[in-house]
C-alpha positions as CSV (number, residue, x, y, z in Angstrom):
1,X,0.0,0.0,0.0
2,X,1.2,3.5,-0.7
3,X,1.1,6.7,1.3
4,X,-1.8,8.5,-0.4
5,X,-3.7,5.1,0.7
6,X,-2.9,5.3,3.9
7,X,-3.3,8.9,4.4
8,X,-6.7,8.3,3.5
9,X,-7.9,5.3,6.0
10,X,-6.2,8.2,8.0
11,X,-8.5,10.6,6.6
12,X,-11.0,7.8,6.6
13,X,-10.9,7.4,10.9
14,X,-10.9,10.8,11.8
15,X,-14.1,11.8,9.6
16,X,-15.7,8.4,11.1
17,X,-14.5,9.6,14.8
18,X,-15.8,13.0,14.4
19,X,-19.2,12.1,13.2
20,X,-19.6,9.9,16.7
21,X,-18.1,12.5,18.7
22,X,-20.7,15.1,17.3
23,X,-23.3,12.5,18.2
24,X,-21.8,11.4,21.9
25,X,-22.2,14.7,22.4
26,X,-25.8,15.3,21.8
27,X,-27.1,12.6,24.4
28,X,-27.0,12.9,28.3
29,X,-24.6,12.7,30.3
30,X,-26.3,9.8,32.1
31,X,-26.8,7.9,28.7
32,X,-22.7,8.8,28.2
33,X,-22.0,6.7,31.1
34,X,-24.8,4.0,30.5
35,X,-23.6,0.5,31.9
36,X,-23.6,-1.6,28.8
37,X,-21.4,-5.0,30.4
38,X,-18.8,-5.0,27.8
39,X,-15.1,-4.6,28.5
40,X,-14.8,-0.9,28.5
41,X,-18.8,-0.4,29.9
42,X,-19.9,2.9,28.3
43,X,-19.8,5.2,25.3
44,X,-17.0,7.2,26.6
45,X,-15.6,4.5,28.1
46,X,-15.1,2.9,25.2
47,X,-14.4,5.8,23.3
48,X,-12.0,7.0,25.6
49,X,-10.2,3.1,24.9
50,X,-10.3,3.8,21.2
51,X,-8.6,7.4,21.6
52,X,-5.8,5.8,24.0
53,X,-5.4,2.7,21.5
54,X,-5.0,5.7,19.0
55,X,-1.9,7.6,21.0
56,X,-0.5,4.4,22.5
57,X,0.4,3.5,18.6
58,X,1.1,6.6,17.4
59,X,3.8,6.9,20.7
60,X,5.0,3.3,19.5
61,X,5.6,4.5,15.8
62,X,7.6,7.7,17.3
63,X,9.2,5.3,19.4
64,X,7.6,6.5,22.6
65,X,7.0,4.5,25.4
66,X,4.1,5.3,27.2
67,X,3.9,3.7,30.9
68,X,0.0,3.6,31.3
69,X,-2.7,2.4,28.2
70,X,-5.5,4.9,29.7
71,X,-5.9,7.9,31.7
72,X,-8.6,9.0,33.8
73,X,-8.9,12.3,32.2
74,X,-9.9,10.3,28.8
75,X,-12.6,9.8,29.8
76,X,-14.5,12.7,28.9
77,X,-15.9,13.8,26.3
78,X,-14.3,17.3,26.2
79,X,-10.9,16.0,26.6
80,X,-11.6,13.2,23.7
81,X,-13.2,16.0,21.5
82,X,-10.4,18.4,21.8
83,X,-7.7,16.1,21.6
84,X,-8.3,13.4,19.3
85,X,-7.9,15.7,16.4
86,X,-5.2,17.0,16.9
87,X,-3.5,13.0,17.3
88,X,-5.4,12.0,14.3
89,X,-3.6,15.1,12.5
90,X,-0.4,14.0,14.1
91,X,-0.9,10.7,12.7
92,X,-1.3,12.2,9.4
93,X,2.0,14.4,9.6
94,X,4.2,11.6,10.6
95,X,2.9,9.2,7.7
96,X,3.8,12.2,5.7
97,X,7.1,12.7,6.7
98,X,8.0,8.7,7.0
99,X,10.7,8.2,4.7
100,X,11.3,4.7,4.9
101,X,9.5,1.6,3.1
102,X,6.0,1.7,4.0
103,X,5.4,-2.0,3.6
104,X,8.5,-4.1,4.3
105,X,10.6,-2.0,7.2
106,X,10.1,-3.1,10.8
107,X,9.3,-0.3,13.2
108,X,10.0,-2.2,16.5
109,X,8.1,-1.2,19.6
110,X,7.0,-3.3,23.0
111,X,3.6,-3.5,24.7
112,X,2.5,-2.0,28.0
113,X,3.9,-5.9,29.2
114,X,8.0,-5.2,27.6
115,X,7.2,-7.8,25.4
116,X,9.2,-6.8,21.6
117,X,7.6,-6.4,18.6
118,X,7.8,-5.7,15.1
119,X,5.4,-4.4,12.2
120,X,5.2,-2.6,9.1
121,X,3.8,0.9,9.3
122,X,1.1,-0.4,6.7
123,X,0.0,-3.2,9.0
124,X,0.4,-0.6,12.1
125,X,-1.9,2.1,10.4
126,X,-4.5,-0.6,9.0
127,X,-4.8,-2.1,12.4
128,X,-5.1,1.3,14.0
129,X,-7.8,2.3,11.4
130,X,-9.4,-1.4,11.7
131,X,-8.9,-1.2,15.4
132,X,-11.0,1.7,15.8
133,X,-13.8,1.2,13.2
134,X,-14.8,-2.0,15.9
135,X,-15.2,0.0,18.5
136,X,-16.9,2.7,16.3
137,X,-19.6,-0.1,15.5
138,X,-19.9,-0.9,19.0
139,X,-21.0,2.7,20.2
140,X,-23.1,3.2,17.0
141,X,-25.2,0.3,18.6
142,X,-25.0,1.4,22.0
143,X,-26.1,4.3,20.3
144,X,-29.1,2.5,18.8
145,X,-29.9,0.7,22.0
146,X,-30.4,4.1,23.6
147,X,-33.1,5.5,21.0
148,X,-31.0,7.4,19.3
149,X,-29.8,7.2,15.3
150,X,-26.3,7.0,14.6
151,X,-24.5,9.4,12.1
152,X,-23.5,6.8,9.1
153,X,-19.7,5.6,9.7
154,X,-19.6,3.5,6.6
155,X,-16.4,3.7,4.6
156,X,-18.3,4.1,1.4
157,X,-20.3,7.0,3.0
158,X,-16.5,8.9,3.6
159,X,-15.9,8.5,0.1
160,X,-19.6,9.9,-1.2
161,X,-18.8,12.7,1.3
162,X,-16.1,13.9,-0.7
């Protein structure tokens, strides 16, 4: 894969995000915090999981090591809504600027664990992208499960945006 199709699963994620912050933010807070039993319990909860999953990866690709996966303060909404674009732009300057081989270089990085690792940027930036279009799905039905209708998130929707 090359850089402009990167960039745009880059582009891709950061339309998709917004759209669902826009909508997280039109609910109550009450609903924001709504118990749903799955691993990160909320919309913002698992929102905020999405936006650390975002940094955490964008620290490994800078070759940052970040000592915790999730802070309290990202979990709310503010924070989330004022941050995340400016990481999602981050993520777009650094693809920009990454000189080496996109698809066969190792950037090595360890987990939260120490445990070594290697990956392409491609597969880095496609799990990142895959990683948080999941998650996207998941508050898009919590969304649903509330009453309320979902902005659409689709891929093909970005594209017919443009």
């Amino acid at each position: 894969m090359d850089k402009t199709g990167l960039d745009r699963h880059l582009q891709y994620t950061a339309w998709a995000t917004s759209r669902l912050l826009k909508a997280a933010n039109t609910i109550a807070p009450d609903q924001l915090l709504h118990d749903f039993k799955t691993s990160d319990r909320s919309i913002v909860g698992t929102l905020a999981h999405v936006f650390a999953a975002d940094r955490i990866w964008f620290d490994r690709v800078i070759g940052r090591q970040r000592a915790a996966f999730i802070e309290d303060r990202d979990r709310d909404l503010k924070v989330l809504c004022d941050e995340w674009p400016k990481l999602h732009l981050a993520w777009r300057e650094w693809l920009a600027s990454y000189s080496r081989d996109l698809n066969s270089d190792a950037i090595s990085y360890a987990n939260l664990k120490g445990d070594p690792f290697t990956s392409t940027a491609t597969e880095i930036i496609l799990h990142v992208v895959n990683h948080a279009t999941h998650h996207r799905g998941q508050v898009s039905g919590f969304l649903r499960m509330l009453g309320h209708t979902p902005p659409p998130l689709d891929l093909i929707a970005f594209y017919r945006s443009e």
